[in-house]
N, C-alpha and C positions, 0 to 999 in steps of 0.2 A: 785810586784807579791807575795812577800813571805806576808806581811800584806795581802792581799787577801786571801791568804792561812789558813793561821793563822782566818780570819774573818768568813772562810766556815766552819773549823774544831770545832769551838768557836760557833758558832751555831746549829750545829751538834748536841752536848750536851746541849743544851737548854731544848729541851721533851725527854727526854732519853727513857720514855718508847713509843710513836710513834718510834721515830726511832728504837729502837730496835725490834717491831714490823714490820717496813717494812724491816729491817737486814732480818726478819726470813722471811718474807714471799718472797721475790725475793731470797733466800739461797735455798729456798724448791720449786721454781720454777726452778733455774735453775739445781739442783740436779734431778730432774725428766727432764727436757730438754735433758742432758744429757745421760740420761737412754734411751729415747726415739730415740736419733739420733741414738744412738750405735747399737740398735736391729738390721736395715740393713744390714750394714756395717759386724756385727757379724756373722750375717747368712751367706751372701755371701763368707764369709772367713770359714764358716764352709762346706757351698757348695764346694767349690773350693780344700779344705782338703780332702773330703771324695770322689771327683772325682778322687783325684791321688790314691787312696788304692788298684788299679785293684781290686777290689772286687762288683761282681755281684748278685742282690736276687730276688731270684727266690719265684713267688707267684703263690697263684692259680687262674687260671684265669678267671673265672666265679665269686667267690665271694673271694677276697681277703683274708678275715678273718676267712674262714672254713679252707686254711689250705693245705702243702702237703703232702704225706706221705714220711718221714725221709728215708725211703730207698730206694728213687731215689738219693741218693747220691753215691752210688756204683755204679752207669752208669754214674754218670756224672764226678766219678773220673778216670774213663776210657777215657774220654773225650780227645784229645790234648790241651797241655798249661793249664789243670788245674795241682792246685799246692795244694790246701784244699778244700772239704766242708763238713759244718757242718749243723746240724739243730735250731733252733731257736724257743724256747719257752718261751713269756713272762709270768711273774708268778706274779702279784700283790699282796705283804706281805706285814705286820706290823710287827715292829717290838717291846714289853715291852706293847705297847697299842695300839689300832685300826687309832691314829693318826700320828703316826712314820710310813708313806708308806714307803714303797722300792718298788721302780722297780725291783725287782730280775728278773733274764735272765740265762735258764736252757739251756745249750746249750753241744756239746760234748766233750770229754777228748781232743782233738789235736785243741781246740780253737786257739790253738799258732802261728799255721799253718794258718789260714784264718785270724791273726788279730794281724800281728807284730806290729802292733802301738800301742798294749795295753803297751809293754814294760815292760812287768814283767820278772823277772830274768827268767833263764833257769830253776831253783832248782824249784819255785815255780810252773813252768809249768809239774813237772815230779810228784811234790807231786800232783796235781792238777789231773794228769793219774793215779795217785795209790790210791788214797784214795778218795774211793762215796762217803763219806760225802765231800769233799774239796770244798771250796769257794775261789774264788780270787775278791779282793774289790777294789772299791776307795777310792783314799786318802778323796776324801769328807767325804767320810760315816765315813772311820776308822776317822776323825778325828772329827768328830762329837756326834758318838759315843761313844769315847774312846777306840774302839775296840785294839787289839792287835795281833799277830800274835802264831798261835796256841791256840788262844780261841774259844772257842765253845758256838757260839747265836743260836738263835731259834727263827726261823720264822712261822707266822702265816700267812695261804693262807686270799684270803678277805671273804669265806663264811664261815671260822673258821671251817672247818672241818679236816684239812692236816696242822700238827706242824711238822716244820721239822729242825732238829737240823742239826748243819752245821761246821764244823772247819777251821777256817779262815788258809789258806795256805799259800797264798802268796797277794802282795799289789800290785795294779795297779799306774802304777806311772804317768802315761800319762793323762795332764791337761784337754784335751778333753772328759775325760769318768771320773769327778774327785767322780759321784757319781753312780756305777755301783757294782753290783754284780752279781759275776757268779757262777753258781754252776753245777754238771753233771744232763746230761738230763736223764738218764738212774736212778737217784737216785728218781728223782721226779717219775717216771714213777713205778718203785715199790714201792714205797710208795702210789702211787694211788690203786693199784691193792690189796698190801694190806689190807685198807679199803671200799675193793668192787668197788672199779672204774671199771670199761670195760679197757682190755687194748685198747690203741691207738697208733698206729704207725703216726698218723701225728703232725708235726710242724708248727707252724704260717708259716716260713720261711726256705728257703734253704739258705744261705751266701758260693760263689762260688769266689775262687779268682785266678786270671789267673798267669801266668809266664809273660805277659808283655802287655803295653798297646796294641799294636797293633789284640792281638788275643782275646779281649773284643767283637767287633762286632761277629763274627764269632764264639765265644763260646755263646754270646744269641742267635742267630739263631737255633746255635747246640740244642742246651736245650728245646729251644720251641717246635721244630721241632721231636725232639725225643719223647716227651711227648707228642704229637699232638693226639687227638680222642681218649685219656686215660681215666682212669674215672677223675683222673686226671689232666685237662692240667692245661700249667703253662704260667706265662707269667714274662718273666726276664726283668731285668733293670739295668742299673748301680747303683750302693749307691747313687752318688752325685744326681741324679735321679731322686730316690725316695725319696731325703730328699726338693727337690727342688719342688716335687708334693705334699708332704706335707705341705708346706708352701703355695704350691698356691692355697690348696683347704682353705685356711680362706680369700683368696680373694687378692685384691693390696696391701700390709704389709706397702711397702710406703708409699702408699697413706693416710694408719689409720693413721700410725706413727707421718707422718708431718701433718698431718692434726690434730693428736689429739698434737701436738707440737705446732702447730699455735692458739690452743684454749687456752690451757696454759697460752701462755704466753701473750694472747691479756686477757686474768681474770684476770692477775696481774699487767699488764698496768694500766686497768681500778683499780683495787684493791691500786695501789700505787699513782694514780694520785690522789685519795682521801685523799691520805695523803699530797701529796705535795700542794693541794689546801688550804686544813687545815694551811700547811704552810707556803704557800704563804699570805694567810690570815693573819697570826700572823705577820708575816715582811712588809706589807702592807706602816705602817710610817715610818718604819725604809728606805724601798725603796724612799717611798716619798721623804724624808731627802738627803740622798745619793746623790739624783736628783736635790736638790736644794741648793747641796753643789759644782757640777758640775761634779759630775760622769753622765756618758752619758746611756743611754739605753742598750745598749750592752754591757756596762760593767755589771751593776745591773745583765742584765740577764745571764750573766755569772754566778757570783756571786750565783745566785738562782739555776739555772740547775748545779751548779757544786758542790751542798750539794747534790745532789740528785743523779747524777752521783759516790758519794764517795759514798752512802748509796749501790747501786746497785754493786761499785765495790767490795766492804768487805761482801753483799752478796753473789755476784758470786763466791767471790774466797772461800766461806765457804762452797756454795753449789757442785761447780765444784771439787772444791778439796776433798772436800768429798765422790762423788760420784768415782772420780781417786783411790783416797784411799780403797776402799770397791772393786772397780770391774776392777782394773787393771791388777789384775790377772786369771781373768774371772769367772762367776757365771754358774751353771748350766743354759740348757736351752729345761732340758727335756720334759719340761709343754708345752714348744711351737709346737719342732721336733716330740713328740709321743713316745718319748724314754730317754734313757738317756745320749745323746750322746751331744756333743755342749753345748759353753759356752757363756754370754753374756761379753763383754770385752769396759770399757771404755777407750780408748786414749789418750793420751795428748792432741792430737790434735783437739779431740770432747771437751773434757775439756776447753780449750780455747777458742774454741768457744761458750762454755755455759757461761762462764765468758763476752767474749763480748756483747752477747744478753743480760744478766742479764745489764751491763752497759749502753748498749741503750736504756733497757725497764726505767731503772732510771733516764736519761737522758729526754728524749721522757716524763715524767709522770708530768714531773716541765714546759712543753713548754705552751703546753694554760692557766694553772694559772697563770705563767707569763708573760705571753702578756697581757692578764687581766688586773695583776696590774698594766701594764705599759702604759694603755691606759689612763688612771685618770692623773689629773694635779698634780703635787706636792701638791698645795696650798691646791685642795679640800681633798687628798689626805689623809692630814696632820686634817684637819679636821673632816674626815668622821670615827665614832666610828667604834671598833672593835668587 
């Protein structure tokens, strides 16, 4: 066994640049495999987050994106079992250059109140109420940027006509929002007016959070029901909801995922088996030999599938481990949700199993080259040039 070993790892190093070449190519296969599994698995635990936050948003319900007006929020804090609402303004900036987006999100002074899971200190939330310039960040951005706490950025709207300078107050600490900014809705709003905007009283959104789960149903009826034949009407929903009808408007997410998973890794099947032909090829007499010294068939093809097998394992574990490495702590997944809420998070347990696949695609890539070889006599074998 250990000579066996010793004979697989000794040929290993024979083409070092083939091998190295299919190291890289099953490393970059199953680092994307892994990326790919994750995305489900991510969302649904982002779904299943954003369902426990009793928090309900309130749309308009004729066209979504025109919008309600911000002060149906005074009846619906009169409401029972409401506890906050705020309104909600998305505000697309740059920040230094047109390529640095931020999602900024203009929303009201008592954010704190509709959205304890930001988890920003108390102090932060109070500077956040007294000062219209105030921003509260994610650790993504502050740490991307370098930002700092009481410094003063400036942001750029996307038609470049509205700079709006900003003093960072306090840092959002919650892994789930790791790239979010917020700043007063009221500050955007005279600053528009300033430079001749029309004022406007509506917001994308209402964000309504209850005192407990049970009065969820019965405060979206409230809502809808009160705004009913307005110019107005709204149409409420849960968060987990809405983040779950965003997802299903890009269609079965599954089905792309494992589907563009199975493509993957059936192009680097093929892409590795070309190499293990190649080297099946090169060991051709060396096999021959083997077989007419009285190693048996299933030894040889041991032997063969189990360089190929190490090739796939030292990929997998470069590419799985790498991907563990980068998004164990989860990556934004604003691009996907329409915000900037949710992260993509890989597993151990995805990890591993991209190490497996990677191991079977290597395995699996040396099986019909070496059946091939093994169908020739030793004799002609030994004979037939390379």
């Amino acid at each position: 066994m250990l000579s066996s070993a010793k004979l697989v790892l000794r040929n290993a190093r024979r083409q070092p640049r083939r091998t190295i070449l299919a190291v890289l190519t099953l490393a970059g296969a199953s680092f994307v495999y892994a990326l790919l599994v994750s995305i489900p698995a991510s969302i649904d635990g982002i779904v299943k987050e954003h369902s426990a936050t009793l928090r309900v948003l309130v749309y308009n319900r004729t066209a979504r994106w025109s919008g309600v007006p911000a002060r149906y929020c005074g009846r619906i804090r009169q409401m029972p079992g409401v506890v906050a609402c705020v309104g909600v303004i998305s505000w697309p900036a740059s920040y230094r250059d047109p390529t640095d987006r931020i999602g900024a999100i203009a929303t009201d002074s008592d954010v704190g109140q509709a959205f304890p899971d930001y988890r920003f200190p108390a102090a932060a939330g109070e500077a956040f109420a007294a000062d219209r310039r105030g921003a509260l960040v994610g650790t993504g951005l502050m740490k991307k940027y370098g930002w700092k706490l009481g410094q003063r950025v400036t942001l750029v709207g996307d038609a470049g006509y509205l700079k709006l300078p900003l003093d960072i107050v306090g840092e959002i600490p919650a892994e789930t929002y790791p790239n979010i900014l917020l700043f007063r809705r009221d500050y955007l709003t005279q600053a528009r007016k300033a430079i001749g905007k029309p004022e406007n009283d509506r917001v994308r959104l209402l964000v309504v959070r209850a005192d407990r789960t049970s009065r969820i149903p019965q405060l979206i009826a409230e809502i809808d029901r009160t705004f009913h034949n307005s110019d107005f009407e709204t149409r409420t929903i849960t968060e987990g909801g809405a983040i779950a009808a965003t997802i299903s408007s890009v269609g079965d997410l599954r089905v792309i995922v494992y589907s563009l998973s199975v493509i993957v890794m059936v192009t680097v099947l093929l892409i590795v088996s070309n190499s293990a032909a190649m080297m099946v090829r090169d060991r051709l007499k060396e096999c021959a030999l083997l077989r007419s010294l009285g190693f048996t068939r299933l030894h040889v093809a041991i032997l063969m599938d189990a360089e190929c097998a190490l090739l796939g394992t030292i990929g997998g574990l470069a590419g799985a481990g790498l991907a563990l490495y980068l998004f164990d702590g989860g990556s934004s997944l604003g691009a996907v949700l329409g915000g900037e809420a949710g992260r993509l998070a890989v597993s151990l347990k995805t990890a591993l199993e991209a190490l497996g696949v990677a191991i079977a695609v290597g395995t699996l890539s040396a099986i019909l080259p070496t059946i091939g070889a093994l169908r020739a006599a030793p004799a002609i074998a030994l004979r037939q040039p390379v």
